[in-house]
N, CA, C and O atoms as a GROMACS GRO file, in nm:
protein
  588
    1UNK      N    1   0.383   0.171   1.344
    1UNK     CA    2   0.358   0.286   1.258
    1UNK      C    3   0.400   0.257   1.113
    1UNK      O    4   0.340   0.322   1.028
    2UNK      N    5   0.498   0.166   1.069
    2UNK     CA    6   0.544   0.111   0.979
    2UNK      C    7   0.412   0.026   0.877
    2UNK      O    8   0.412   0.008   0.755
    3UNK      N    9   0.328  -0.006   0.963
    3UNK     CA   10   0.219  -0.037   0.862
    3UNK      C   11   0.151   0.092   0.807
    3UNK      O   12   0.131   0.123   0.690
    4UNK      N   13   0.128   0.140   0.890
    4UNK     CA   14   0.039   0.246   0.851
    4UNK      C   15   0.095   0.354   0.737
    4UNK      O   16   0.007   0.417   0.678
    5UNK      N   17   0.214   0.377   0.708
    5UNK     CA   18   0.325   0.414   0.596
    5UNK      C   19   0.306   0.326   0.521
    5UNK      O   20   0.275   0.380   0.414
    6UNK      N   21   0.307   0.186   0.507
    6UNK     CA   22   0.313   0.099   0.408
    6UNK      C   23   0.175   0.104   0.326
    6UNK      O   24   0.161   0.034   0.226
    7UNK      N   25   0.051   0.211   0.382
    7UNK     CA   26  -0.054   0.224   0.361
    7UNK      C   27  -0.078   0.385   0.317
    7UNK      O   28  -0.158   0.409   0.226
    8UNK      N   29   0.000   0.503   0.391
    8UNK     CA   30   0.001   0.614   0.347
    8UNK      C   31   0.070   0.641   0.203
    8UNK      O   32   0.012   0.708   0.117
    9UNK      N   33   0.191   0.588   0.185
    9UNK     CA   34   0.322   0.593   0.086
    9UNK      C   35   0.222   0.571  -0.062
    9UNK      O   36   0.217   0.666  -0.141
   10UNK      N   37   0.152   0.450  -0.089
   10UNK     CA   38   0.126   0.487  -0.262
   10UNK      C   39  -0.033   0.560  -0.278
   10UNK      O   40  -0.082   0.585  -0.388
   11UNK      N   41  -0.113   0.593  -0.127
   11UNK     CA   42  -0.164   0.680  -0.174
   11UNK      C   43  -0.146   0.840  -0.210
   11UNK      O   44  -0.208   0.909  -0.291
   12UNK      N   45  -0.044   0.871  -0.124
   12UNK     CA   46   0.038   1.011  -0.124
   12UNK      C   47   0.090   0.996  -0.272
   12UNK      O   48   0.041   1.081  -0.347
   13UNK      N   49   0.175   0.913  -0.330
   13UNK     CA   50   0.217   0.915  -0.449
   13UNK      C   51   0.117   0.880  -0.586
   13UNK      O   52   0.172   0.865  -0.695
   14UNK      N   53  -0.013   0.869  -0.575
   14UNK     CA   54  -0.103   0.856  -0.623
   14UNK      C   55  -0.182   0.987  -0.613
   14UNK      O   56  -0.222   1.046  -0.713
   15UNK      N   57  -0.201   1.031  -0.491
   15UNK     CA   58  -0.206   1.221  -0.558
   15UNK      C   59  -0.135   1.282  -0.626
   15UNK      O   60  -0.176   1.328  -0.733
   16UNK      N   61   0.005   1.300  -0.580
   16UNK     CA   62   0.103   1.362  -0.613
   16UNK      C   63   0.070   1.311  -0.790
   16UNK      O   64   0.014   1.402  -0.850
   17UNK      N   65   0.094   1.198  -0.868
   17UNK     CA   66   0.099   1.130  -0.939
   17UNK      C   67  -0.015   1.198  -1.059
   17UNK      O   68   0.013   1.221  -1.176
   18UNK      N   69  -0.155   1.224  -0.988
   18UNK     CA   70  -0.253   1.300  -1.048
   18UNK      C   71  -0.228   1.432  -1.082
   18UNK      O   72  -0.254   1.494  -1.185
   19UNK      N   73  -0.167   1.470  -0.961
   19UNK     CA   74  -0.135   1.626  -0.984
   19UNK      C   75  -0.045   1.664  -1.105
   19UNK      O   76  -0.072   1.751  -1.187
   20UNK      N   77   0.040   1.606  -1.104
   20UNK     CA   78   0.169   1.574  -1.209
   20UNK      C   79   0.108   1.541  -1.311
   20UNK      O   80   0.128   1.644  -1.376
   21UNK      N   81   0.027   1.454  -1.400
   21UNK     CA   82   0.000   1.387  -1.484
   21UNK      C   83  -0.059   1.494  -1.590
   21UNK      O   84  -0.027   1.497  -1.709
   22UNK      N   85  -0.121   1.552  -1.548
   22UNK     CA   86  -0.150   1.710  -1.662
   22UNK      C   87  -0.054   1.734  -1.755
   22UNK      O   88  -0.048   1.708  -1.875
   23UNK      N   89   0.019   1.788  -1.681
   23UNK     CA   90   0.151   1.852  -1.709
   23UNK      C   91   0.280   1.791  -1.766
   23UNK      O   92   0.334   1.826  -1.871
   24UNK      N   93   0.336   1.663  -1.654
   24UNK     CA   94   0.438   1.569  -1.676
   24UNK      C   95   0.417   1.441  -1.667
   24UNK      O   96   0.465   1.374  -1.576
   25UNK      N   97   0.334   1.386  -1.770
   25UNK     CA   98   0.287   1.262  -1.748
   25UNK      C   99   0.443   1.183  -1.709
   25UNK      O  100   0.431   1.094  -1.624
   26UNK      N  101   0.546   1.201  -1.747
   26UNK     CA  102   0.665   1.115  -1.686
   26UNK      C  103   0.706   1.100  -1.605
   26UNK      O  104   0.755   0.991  -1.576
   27UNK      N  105   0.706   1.230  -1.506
   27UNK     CA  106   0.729   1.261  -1.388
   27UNK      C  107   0.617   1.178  -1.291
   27UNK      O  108   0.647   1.112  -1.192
   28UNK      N  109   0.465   1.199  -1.351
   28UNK     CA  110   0.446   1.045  -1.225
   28UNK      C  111   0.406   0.931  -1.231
   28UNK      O  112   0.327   0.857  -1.174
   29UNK      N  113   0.503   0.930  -1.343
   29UNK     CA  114   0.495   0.775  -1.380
   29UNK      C  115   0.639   0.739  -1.294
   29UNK      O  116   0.638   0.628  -1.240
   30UNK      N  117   0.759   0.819  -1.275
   30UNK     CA  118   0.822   0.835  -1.196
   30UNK      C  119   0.804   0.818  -1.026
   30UNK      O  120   0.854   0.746  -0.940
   31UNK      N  121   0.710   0.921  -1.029
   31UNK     CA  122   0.694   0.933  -0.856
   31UNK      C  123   0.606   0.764  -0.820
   31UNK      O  124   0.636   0.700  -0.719
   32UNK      N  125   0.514   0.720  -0.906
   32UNK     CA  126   0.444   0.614  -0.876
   32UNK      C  127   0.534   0.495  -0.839
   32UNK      O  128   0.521   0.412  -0.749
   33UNK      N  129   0.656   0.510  -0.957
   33UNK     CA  130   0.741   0.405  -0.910
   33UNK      C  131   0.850   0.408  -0.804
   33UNK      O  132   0.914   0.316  -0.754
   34UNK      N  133   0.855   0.522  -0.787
   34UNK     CA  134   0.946   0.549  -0.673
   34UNK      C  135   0.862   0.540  -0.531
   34UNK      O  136   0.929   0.483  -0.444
   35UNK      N  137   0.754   0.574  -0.494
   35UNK     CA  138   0.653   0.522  -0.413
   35UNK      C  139   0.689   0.377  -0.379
   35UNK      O  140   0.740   0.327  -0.278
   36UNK      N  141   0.635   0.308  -0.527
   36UNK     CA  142   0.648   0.205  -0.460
   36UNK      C  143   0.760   0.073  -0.465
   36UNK      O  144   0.743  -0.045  -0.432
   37UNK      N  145   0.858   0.131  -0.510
   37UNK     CA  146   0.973   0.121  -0.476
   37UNK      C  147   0.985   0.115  -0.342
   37UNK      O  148   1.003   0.007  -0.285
   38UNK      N  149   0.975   0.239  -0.272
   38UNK     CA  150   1.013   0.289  -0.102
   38UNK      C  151   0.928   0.210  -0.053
   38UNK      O  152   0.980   0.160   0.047
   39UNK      N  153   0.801   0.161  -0.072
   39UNK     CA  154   0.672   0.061  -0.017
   39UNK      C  155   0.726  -0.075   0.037
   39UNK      O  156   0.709  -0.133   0.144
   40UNK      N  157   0.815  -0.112  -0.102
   40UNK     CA  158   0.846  -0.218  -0.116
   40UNK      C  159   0.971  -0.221  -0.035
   40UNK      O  160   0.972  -0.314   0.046
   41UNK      N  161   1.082  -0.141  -0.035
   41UNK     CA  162   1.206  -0.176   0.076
   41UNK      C  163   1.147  -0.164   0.205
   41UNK      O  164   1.209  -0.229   0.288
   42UNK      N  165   0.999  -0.073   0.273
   42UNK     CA  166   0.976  -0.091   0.387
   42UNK      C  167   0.929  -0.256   0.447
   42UNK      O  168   0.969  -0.328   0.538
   43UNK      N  169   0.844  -0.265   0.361
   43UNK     CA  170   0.758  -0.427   0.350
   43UNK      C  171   0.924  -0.543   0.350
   43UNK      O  172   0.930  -0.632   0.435
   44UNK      N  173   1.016  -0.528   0.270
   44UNK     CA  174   1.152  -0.631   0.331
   44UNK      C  175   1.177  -0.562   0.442
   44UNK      O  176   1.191  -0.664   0.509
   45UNK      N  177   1.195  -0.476   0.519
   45UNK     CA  178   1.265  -0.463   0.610
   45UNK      C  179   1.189  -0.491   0.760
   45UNK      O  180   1.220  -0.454   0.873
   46UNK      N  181   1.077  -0.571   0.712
   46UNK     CA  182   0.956  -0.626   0.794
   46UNK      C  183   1.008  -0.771   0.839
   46UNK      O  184   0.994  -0.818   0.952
   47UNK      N  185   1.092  -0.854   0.693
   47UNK     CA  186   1.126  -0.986   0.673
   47UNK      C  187   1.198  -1.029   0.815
   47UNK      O  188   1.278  -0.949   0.865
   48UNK      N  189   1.166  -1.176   0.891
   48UNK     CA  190   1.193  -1.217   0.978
   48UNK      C  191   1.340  -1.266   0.929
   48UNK      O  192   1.368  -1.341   0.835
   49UNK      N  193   1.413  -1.213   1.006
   49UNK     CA  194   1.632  -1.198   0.991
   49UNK      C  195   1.677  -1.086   0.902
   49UNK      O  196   1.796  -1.078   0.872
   50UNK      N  197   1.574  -0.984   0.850
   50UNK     CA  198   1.655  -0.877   0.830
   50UNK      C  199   1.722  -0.830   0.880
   50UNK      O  200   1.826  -0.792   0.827
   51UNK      N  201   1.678  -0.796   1.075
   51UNK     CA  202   1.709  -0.711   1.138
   51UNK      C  203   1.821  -0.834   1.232
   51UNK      O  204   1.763  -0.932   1.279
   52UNK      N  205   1.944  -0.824   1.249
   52UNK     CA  206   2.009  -0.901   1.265
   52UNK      C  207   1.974  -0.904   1.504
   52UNK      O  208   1.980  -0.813   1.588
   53UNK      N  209   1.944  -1.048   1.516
   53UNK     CA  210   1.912  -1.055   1.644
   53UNK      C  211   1.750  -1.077   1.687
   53UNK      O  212   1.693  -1.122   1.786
   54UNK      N  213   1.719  -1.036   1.588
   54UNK     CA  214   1.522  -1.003   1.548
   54UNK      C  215   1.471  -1.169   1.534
   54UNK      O  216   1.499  -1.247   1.443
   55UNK      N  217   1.413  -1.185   1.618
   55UNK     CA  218   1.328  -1.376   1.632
   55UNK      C  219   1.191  -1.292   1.668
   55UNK      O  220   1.176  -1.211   1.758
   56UNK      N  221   1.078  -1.344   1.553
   56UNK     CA  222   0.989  -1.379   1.530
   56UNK      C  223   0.896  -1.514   1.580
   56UNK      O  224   0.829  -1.564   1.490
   57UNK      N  225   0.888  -1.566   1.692
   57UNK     CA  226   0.884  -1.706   1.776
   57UNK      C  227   0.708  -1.670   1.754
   57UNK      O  228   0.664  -1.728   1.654
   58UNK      N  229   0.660  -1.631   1.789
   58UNK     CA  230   0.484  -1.594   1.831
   58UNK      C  231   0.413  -1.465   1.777
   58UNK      O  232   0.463  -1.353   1.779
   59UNK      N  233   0.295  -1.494   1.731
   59UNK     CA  234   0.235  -1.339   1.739
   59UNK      C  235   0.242  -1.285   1.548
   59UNK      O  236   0.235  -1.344   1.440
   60UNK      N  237   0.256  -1.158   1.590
   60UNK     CA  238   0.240  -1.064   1.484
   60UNK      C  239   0.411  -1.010   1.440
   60UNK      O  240   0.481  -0.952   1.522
   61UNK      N  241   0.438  -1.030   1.358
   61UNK     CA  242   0.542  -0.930   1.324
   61UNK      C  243   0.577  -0.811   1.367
   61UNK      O  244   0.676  -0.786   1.437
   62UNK      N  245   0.471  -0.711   1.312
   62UNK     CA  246   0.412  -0.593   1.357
   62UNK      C  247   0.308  -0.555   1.379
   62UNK      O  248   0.232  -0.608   1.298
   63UNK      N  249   0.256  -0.492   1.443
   63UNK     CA  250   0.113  -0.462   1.520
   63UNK      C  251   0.108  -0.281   1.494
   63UNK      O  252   0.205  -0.207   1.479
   64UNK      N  253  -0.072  -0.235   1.495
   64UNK     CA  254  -0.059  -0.123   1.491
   64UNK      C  255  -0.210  -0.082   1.544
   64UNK      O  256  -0.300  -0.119   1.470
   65UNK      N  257  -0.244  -0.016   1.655
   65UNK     CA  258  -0.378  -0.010   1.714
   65UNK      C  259  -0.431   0.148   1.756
   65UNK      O  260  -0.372   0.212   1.843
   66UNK      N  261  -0.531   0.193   1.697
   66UNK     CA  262  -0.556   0.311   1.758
   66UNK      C  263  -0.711   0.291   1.741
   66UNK      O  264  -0.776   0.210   1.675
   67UNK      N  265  -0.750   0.403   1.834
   67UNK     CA  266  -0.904   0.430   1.869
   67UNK      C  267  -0.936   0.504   1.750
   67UNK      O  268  -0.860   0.590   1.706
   68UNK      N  269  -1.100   0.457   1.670
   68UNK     CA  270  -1.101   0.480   1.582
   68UNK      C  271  -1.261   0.573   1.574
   68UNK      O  272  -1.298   0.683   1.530
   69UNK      N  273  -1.308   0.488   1.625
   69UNK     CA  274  -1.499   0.503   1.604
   69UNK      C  275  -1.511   0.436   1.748
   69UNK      O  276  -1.564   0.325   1.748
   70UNK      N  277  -1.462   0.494   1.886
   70UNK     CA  278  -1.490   0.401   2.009
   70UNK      C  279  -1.652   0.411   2.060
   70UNK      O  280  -1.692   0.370   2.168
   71UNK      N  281  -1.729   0.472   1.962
   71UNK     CA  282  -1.868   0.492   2.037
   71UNK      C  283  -1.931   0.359   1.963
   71UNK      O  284  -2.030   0.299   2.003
   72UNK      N  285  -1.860   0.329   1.861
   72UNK     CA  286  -1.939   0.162   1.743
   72UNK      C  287  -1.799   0.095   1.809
   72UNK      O  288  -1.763   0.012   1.725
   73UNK      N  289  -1.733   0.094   1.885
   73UNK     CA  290  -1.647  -0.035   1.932
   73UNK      C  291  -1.541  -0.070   1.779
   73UNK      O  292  -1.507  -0.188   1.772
   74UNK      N  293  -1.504  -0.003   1.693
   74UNK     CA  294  -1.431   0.023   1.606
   74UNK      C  295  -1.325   0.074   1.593
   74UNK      O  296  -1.316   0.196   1.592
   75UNK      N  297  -1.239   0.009   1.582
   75UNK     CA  298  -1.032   0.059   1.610
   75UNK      C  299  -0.999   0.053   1.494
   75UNK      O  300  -1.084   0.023   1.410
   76UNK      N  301  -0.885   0.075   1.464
   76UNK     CA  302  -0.814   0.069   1.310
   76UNK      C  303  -0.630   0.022   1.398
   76UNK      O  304  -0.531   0.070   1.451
   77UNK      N  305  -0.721  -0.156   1.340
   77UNK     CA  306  -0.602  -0.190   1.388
   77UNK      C  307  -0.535  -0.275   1.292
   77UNK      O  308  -0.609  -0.357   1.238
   78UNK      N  309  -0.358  -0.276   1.240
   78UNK     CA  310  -0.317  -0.328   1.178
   78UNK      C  311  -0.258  -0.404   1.227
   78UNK      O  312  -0.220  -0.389   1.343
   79UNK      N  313  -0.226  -0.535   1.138
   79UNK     CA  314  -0.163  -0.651   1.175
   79UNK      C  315  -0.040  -0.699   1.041
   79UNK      O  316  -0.053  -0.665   0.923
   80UNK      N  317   0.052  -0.764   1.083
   80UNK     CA  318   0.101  -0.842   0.930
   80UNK      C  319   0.192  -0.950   1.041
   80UNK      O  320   0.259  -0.917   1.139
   81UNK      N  321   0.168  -1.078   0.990
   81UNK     CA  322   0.205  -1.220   0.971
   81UNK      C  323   0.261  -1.229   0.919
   81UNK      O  324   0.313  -1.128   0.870
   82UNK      N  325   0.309  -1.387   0.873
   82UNK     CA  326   0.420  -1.406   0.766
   82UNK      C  327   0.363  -1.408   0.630
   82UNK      O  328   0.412  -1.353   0.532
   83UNK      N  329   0.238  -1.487   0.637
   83UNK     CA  330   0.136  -1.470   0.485
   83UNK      C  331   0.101  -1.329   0.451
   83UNK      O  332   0.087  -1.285   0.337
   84UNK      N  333   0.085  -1.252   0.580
   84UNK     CA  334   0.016  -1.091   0.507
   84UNK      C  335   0.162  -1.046   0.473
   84UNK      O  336   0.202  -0.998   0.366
   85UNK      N  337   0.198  -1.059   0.530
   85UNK     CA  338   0.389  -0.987   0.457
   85UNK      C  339   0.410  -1.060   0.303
   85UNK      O  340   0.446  -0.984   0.213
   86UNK      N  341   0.390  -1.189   0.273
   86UNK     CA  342   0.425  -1.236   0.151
   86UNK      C  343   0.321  -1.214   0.079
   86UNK      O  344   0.335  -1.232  -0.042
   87UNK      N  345   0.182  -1.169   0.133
   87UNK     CA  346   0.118  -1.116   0.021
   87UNK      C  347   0.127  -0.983   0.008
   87UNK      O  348   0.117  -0.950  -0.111
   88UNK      N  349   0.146  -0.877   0.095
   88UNK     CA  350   0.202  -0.775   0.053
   88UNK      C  351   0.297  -0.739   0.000
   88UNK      O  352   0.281  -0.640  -0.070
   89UNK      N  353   0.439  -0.798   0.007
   89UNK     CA  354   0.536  -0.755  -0.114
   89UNK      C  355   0.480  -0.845  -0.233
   89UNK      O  356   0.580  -0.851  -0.304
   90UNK      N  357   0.399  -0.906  -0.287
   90UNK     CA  358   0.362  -0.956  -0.390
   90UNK      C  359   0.257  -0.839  -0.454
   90UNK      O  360   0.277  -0.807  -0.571
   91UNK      N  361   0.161  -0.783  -0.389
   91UNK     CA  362   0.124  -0.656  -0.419
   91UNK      C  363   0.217  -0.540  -0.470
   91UNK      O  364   0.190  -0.465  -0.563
   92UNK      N  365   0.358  -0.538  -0.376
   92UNK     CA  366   0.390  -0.408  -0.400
   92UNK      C  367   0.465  -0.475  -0.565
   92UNK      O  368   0.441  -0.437  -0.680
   93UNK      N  369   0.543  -0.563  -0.525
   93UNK     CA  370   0.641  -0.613  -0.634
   93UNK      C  371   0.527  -0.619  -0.835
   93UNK      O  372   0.557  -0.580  -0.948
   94UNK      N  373   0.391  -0.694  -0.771
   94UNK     CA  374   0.305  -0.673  -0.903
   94UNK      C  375   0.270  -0.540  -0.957
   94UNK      O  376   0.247  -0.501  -1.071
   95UNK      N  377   0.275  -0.446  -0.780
   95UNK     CA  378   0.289  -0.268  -0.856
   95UNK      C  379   0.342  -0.269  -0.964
   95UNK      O  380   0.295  -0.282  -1.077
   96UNK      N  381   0.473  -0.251  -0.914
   96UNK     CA  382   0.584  -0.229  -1.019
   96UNK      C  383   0.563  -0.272  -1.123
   96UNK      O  384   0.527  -0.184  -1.201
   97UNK      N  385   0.567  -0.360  -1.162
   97UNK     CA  386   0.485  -0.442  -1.295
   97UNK      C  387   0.415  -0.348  -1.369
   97UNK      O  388   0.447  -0.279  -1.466
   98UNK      N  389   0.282  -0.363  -1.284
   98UNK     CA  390   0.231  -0.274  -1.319
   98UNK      C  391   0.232  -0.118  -1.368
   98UNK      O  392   0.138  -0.090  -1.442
   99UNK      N  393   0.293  -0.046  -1.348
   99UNK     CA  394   0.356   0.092  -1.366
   99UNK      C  395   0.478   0.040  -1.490
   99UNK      O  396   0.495   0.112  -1.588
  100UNK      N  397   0.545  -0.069  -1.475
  100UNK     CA  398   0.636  -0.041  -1.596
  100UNK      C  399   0.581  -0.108  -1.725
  100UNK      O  400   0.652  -0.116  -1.825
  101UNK      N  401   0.461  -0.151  -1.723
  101UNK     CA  402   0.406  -0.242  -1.838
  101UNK      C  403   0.299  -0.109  -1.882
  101UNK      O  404   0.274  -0.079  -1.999
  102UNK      N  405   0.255  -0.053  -1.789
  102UNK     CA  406   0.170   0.134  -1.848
  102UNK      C  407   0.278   0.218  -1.894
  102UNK      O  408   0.258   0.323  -1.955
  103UNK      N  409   0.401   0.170  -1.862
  103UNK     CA  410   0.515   0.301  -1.869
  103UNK      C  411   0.472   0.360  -2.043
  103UNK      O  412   0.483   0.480  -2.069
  104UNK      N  413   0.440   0.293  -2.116
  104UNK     CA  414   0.442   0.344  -2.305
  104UNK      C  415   0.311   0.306  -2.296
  104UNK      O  416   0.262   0.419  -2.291
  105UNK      N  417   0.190   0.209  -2.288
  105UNK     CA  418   0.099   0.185  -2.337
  105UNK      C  419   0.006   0.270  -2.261
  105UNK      O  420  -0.104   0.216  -2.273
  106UNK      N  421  -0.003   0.357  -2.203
  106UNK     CA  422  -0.115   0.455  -2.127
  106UNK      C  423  -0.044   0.585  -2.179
  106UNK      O  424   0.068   0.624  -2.143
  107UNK      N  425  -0.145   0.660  -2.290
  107UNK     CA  426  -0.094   0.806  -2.330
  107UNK      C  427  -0.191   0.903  -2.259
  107UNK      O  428  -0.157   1.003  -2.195
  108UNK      N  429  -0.338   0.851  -2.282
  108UNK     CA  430  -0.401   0.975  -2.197
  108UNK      C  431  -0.427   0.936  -2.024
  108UNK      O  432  -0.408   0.837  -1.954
  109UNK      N  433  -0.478   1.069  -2.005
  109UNK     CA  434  -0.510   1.040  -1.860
  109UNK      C  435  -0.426   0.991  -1.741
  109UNK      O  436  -0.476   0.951  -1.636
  110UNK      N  437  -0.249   1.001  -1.774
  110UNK     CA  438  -0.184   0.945  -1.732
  110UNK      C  439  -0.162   0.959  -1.572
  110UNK      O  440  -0.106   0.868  -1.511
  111UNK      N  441  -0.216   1.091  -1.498
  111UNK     CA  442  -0.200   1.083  -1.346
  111UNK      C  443  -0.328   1.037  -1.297
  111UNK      O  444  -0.341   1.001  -1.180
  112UNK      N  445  -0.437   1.037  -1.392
  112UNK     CA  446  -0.547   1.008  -1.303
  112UNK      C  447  -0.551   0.790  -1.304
  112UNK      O  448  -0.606   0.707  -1.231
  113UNK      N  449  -0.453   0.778  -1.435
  113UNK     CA  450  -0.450   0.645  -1.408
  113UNK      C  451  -0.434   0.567  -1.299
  113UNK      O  452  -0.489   0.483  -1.228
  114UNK      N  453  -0.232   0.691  -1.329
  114UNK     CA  454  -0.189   0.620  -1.165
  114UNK      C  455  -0.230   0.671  -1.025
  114UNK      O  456  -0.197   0.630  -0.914
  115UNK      N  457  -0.311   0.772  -1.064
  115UNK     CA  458  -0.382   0.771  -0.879
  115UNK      C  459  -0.457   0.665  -0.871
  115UNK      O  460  -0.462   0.623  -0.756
  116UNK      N  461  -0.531   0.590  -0.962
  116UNK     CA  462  -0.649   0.477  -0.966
  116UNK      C  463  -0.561   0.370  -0.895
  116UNK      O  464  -0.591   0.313  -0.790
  117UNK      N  465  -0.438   0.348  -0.977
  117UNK     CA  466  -0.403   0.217  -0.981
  117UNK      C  467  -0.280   0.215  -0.784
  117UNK      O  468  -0.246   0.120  -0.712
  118UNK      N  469  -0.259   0.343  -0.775
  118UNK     CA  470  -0.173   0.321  -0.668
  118UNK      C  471  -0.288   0.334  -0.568
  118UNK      O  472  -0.252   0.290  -0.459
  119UNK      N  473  -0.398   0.372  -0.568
  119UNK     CA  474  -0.501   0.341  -0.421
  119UNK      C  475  -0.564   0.233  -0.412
  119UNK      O  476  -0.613   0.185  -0.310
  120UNK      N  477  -0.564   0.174  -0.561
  120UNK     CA  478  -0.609   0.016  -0.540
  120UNK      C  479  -0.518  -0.072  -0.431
  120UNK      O  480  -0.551  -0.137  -0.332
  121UNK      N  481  -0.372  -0.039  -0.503
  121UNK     CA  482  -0.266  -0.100  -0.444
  121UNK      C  483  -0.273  -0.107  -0.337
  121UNK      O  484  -0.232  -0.212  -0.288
  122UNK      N  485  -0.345   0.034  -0.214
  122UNK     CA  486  -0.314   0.099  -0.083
  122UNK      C  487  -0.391  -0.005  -0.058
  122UNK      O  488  -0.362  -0.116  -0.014
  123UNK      N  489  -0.532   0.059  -0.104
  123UNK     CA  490  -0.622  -0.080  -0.067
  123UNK      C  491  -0.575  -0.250  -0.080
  123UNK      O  492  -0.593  -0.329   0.014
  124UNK      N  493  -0.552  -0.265  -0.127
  124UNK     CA  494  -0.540  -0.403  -0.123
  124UNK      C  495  -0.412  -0.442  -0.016
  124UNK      O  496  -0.434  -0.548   0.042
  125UNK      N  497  -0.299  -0.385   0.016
  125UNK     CA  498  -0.235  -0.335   0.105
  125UNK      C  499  -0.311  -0.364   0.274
  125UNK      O  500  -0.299  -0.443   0.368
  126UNK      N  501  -0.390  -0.250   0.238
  126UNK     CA  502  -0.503  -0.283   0.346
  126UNK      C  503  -0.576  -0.358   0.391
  126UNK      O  504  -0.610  -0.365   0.509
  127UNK      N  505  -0.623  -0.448   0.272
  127UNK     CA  506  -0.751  -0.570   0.333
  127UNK      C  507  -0.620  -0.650   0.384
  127UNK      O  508  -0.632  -0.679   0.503
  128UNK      N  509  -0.524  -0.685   0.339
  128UNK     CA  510  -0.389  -0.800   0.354
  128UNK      C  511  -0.351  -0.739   0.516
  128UNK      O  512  -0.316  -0.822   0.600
  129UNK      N  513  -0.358  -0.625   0.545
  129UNK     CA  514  -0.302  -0.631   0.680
  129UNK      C  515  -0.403  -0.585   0.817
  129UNK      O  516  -0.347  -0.557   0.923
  130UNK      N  517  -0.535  -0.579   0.807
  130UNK     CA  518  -0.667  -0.521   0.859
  130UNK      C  519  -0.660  -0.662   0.948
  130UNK      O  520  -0.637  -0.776   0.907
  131UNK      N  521  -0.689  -0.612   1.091
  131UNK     CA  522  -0.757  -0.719   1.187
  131UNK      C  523  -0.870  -0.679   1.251
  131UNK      O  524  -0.902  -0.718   1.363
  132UNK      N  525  -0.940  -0.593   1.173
  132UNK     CA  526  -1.085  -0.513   1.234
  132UNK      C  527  -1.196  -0.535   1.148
  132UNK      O  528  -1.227  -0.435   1.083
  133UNK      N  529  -1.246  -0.609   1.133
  133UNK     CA  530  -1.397  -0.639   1.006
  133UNK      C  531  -1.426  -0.524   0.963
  133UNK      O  532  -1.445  -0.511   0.842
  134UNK      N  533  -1.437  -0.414   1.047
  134UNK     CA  534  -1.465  -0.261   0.911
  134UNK      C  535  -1.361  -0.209   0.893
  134UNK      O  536  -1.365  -0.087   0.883
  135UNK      N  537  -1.251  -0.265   0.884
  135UNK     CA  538  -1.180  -0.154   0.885
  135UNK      C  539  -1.130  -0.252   0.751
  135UNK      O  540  -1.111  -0.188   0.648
  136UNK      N  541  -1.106  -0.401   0.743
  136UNK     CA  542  -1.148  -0.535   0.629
  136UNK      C  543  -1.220  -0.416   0.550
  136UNK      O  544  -1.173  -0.315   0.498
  137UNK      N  545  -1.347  -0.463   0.560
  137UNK     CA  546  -1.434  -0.356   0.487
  137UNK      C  547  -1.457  -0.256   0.399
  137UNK      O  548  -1.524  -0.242   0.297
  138UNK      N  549  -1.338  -0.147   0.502
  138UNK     CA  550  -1.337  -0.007   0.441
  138UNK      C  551  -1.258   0.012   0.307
  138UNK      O  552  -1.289   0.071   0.204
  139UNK      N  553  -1.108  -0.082   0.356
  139UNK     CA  554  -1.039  -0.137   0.255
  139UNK      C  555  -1.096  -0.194   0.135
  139UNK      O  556  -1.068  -0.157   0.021
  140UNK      N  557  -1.166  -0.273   0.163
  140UNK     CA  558  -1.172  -0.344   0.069
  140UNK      C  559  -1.295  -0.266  -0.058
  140UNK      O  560  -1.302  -0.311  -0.172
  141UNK      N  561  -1.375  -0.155  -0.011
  141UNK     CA  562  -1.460  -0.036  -0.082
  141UNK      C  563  -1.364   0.011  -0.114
  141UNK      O  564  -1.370   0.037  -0.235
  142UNK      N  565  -1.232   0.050  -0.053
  142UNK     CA  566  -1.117   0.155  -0.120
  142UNK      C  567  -1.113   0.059  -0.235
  142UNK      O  568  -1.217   0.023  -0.290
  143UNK      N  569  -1.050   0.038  -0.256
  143UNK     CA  570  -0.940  -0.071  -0.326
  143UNK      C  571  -1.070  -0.122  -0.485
  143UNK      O  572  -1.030  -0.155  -0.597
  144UNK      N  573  -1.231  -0.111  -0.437
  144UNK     CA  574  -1.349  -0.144  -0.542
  144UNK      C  575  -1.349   0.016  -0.645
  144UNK      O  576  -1.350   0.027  -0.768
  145UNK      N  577  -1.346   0.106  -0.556
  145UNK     CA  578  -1.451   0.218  -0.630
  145UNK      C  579  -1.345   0.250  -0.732
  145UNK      O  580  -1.394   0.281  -0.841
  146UNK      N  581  -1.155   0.252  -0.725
  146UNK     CA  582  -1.065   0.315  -0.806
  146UNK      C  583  -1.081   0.217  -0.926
  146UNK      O  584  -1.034   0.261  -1.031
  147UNK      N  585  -1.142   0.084  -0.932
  147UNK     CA  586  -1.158  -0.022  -0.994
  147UNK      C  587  -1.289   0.021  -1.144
  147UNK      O  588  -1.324  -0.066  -1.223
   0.00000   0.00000   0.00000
C-alpha cells in the first residue's frame, strides 16, 4: 500500500497546492514541499537495512496488486526494485529542487504551477514503479498532458 501513497501523496498536495495558490501562493509552495518531503521519507524507508532485520535476498522490495479492468485482463499492479527505488527518490529528491528553485522565480499562477509540476512528479513516480503495460501507459499520459 506504501506504493500506492508514494503515488497518492504529491498528487493530493498538488490539488491542495492549486486550491491554495489563488489566495496563498506561499502556503503551497509550502504544502508542495512538505508533500514531498513526506514522499521522500516514505521512498527511504523502502531502503534495503532501514528496517533493522529486513534482507532483501529475491524479488521485489515491495509489491502492490489489485483488480483493475478484469474484463481487458488489466490490474494495477505496483512494483519497486532496487533501480525503481533509486530512481524514485531521485524524482522525489529533483522535486524538491524543483519547488525551491520556483520558490521566487514563479509569481503568477503559482498553485496551478505546482499542481502541474507535482502530478508530473506522481506520474513519473508511476511509470518507475508500474509492472502492467497500461497501467506503464496510463502513467506515462499522466505525467505528458501536465507537461
Amino acid at each position: 500500500m506504501i506504493l500506492v501513497w508514494l503515488i497518492a501523496i504529491p498528487m493530493l498536495g498538488g490539488l491542495i497546492a492549486w486550491v491554495l495558490g489563488g489566495s496563498k501562493p506561499q502556503l503551497a509552495r509550502w504544502v508542495c514541499l512538505a508533500a514531498l518531503a513526506a514522499d521522500l521519507a516514505l521512498a527511504l524507508d523502502l531502503w534495503p537495512g532501514s528496517v533493522p532485520g529486513e534482507i532483501h535476498d529475491q524479488g521485489w522490495f515491495e509489491e502492490f496488486s489489485c483488480e483493475w479492468m478484469p474484463s481487458l485482463g488489466i490490474r494495477f499492479e505496483l512494483g519497486l526494485d532496487g533501480l525503481g527505488l533509486v530512481l524514485v527518490l531521485l524524482t522525489l529528491f529533483l522535486g524538491i529542487l524543483a519547488v525551491a528553485a520556483s520558490w521566487t522565480e514563479v509569481t503568477e499562477r503559482v498553485g496551478f504551477f505546482h499542481f502541474n509540476l507535482m502530478w508530473i512528479l506522481a506520474g513519473i513516480t508511476g511509470v518507475f514503479m508500474a509492472l502492467d503495460l497500461f497501467l506503464f501507459a496510463f502513467f506515462w499520459e499522466m505525467m505528458l498532458v501536465p507537461m
